[in-house]
C-alpha positions as CSV (number, residue, x, y, z in Angstrom):
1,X,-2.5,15.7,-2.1
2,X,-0.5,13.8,-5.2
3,X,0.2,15.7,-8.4
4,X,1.5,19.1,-9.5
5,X,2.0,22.2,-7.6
6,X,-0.9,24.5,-8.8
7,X,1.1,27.5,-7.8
8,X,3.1,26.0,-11.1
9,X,-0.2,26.3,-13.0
10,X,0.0,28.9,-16.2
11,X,-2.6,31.2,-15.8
12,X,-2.2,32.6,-19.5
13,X,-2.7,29.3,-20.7
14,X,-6.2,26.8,-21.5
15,X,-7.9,27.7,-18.4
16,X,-9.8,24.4,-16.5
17,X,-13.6,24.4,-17.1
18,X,-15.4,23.8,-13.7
19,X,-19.4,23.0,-13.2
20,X,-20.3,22.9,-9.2
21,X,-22.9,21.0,-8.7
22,X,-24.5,21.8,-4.6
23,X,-27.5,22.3,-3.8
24,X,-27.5,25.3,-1.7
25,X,-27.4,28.4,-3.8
26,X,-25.2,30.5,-1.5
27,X,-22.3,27.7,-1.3
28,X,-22.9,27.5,-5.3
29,X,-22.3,31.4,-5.4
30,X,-19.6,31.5,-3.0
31,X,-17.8,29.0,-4.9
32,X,-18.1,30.6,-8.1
33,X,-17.5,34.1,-7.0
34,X,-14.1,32.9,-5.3
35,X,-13.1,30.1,-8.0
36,X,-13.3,32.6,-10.7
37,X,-11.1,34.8,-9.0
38,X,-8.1,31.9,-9.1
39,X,-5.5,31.9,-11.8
40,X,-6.7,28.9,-14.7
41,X,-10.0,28.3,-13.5
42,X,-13.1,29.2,-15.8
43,X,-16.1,28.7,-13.4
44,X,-18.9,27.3,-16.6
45,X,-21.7,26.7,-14.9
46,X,-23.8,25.0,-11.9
47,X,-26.0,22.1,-11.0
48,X,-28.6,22.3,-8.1
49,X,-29.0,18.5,-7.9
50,X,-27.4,15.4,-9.3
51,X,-29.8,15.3,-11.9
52,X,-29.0,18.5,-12.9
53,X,-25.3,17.7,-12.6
54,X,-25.3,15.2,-15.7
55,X,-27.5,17.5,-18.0
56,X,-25.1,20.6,-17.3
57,X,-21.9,18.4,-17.7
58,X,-23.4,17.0,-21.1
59,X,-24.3,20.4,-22.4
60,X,-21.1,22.3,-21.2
61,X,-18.7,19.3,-21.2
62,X,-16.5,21.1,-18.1
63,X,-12.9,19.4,-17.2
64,X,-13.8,18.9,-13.9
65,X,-16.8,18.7,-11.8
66,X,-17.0,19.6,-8.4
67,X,-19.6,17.7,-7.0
68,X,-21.7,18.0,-3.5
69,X,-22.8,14.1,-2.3
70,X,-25.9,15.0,-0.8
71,X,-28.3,16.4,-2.7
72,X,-32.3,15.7,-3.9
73,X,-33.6,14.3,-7.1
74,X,-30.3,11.9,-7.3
75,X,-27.0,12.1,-4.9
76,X,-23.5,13.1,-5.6
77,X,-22.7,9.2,-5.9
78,X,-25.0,8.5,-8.8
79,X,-24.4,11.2,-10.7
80,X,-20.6,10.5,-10.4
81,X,-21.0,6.8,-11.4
82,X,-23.2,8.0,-14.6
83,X,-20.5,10.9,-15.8
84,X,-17.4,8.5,-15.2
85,X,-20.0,6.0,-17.4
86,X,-18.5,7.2,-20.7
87,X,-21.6,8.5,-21.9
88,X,-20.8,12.3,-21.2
89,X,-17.6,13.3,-22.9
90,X,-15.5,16.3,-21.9
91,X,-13.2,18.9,-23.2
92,X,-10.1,17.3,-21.9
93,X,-7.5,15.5,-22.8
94,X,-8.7,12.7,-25.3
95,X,-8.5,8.8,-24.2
96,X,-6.1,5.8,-26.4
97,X,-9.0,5.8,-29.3
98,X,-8.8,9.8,-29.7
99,X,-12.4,10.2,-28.2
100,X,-12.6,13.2,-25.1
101,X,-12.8,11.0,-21.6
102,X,-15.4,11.9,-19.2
103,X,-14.9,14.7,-16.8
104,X,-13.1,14.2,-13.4
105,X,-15.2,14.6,-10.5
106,X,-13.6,15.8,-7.1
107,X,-16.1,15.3,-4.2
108,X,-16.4,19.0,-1.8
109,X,-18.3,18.0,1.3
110,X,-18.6,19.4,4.9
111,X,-17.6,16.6,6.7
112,X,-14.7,14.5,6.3
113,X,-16.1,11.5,7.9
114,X,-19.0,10.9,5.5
115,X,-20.4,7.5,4.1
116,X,-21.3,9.3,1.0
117,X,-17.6,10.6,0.1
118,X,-16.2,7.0,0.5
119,X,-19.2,5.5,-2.1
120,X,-18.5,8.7,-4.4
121,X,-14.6,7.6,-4.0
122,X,-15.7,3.7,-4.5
123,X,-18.0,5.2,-7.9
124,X,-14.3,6.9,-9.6
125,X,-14.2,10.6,-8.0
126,X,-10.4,11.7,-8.4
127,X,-10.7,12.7,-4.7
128,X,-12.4,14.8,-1.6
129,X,-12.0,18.5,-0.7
130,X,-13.4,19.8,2.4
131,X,-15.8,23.3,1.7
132,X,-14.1,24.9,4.5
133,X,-10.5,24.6,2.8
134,X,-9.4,28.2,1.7
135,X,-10.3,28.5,-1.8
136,X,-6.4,28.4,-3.4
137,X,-6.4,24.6,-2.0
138,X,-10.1,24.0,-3.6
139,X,-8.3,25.4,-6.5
140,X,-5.2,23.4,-6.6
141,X,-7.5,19.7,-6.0
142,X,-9.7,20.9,-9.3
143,X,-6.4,21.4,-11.6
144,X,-4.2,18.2,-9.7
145,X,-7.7,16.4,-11.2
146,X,-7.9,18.3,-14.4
147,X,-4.3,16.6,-14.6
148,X,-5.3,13.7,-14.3
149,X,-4.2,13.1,-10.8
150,X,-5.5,11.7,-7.6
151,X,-6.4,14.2,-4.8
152,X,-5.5,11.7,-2.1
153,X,-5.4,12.9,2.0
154,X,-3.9,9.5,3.2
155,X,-4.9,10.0,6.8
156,X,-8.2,11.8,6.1
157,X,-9.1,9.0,4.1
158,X,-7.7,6.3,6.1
159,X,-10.0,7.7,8.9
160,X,-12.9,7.7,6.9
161,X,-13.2,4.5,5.2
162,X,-11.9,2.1,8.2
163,X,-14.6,4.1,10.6
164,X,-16.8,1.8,8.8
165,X,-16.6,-2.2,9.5
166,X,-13.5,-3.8,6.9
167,X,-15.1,-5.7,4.0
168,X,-11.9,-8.3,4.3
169,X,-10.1,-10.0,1.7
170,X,-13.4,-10.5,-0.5
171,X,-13.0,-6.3,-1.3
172,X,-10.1,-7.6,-3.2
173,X,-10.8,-8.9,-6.7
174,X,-9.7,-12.7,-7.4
175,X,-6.8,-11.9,-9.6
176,X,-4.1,-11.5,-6.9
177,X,-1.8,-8.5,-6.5
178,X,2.1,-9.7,-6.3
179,X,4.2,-8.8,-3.5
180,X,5.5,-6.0,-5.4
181,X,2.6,-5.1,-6.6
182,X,1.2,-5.0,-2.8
183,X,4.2,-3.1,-1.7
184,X,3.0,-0.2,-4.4
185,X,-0.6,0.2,-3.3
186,X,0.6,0.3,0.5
187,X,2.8,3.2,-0.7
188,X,0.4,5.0,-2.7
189,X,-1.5,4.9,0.4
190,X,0.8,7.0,2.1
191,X,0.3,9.5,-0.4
192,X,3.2,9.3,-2.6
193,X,3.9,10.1,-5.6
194,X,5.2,7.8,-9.0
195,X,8.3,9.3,-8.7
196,X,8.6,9.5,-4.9
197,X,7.5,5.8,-5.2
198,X,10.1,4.8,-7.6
199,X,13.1,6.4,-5.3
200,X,11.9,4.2,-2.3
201,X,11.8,1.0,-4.2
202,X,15.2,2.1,-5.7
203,X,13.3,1.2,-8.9
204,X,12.8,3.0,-12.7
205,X,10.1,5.5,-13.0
206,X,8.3,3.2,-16.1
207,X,8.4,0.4,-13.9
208,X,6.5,1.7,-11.0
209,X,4.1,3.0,-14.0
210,X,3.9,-0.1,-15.0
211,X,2.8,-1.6,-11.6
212,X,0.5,1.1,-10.7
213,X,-1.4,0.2,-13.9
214,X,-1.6,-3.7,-13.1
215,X,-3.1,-2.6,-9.3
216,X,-6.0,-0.4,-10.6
217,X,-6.3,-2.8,-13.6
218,X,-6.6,-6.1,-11.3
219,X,-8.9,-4.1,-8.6
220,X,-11.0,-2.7,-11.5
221,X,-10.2,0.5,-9.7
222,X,-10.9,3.9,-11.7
223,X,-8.1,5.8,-10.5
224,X,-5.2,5.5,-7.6
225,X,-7.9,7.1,-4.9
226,X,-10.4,4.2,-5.8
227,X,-7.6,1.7,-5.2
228,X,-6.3,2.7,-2.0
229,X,-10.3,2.6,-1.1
230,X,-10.2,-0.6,-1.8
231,X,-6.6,-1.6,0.2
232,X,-8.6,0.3,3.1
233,X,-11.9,-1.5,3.1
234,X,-9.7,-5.1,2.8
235,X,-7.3,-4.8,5.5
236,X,-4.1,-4.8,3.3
237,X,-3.6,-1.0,4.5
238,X,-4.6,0.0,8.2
239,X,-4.2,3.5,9.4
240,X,-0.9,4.5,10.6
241,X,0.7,2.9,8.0
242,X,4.1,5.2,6.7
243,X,5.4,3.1,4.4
């Protein structure tokens, strides 16, 4: 997983606002009961369905939502795709035009080999955490999102999206990556880091910022987990692959 250590996290400071959204009440409560328990996490509410999911978010506005895929009245993947929309702000940190973004969504599911994960993925969730994690690592992927950071299990993922025939070349966009920029998405792939990036290219910190932001801006990828969906599904990345 990419981003801060949460054992860092300052649990006398702004706590993260969370909304589950599952549809089975005793995973809803278990979650709750155990999340509230963990230093900067305020537990705000809960969803039984996607539906649900978007009405709670829009009235409560939570940092992060953790979100179940499958579940009646509309999925996990359609309610990520409308809260990652625009059209339901949030109460963190505020976008170029001073306007609260959208919450994150990070994806809890039983399985890690799940059709429905990669699509939420594809739709902008900031990553994937399995329900039978201990609860301090569920913890850690909601404020790594709250952060802004991708929740990215390179091999996990690998397995999951090429268990499913490649898309090819066409799942990349017709604005072509450079060879450097290519050499970054293979490496974020792997799981690294900006900075962990920018010591194995021997390069500055601002540059490999600067390339990360023309790979998810010429895959019209939401975040760096999106993008190396993408570098999966097209072949540039295979499983395996160190780096």
């Amino acid at each position: 997983m990419t981003g801060p250590d949460a054992s860092e996290a300052d649990p006398a400071g702004t706590p993260v606002t969370v909304l589950i959204a599952d549809d089975d009440a005793v995973t809803r409560s278990g979650l709750r009961t155990l999340l509230s328990l963990q230093p900067g996490i305020a537990v705000i509410g809960e969803a039984a369905d996607g539906v649900e999911a978007v009405e709670e978010a829009r009235r409560l506005r939570p940092d992060v939502v953790l979100m179940d895929v499958r579940m009646p009245r509309r999925n996990g993947i359609e309610a990520t795709r409308q809260l990652l929309s625009g059209s339901v702000g949030s109460t963190g940190p505020a976008d170029a035009d001073g306007a609260a973004g959208p919450p994150k969504v990070v994806v809890i599911t039983t399985f890690e080999n799940d059709d429905y994960v990669t699509a939420a993925l594809g739709a902008g969730a900031s990553g994937f955490v399995l329900k039978r994690l201990p609860v301090r690592q569920i913890a850690e992927a909601v404020r790594v999102a709250a952060a802004g950071e991708a929740i990215l299990f390179p091999a996990a993922l690998g397995r999951m999206v090429t268990a499913r025939p490649l898309r090819g070349p066409e799942a990349l966009p017709k604005a072509a990556l450079t060879v450097r920029e290519e050499e970054v998405l293979r490496l974020m792939a792997t799981g690294l880091s900006n900075p962990e990036i920018a010591q194995s290219l021997a390069v500055s910190l601002e540059t490999v910022k600067t390339h990360v932001g023309n790979v998810l801006t010429k895959l019209g990828a939401q975040n760096r987990t999106h993008a190396v969906v993408i570098a999966y599904e097209s072949g540039l990345v295979v499983p395996g692959f160190t780096g």
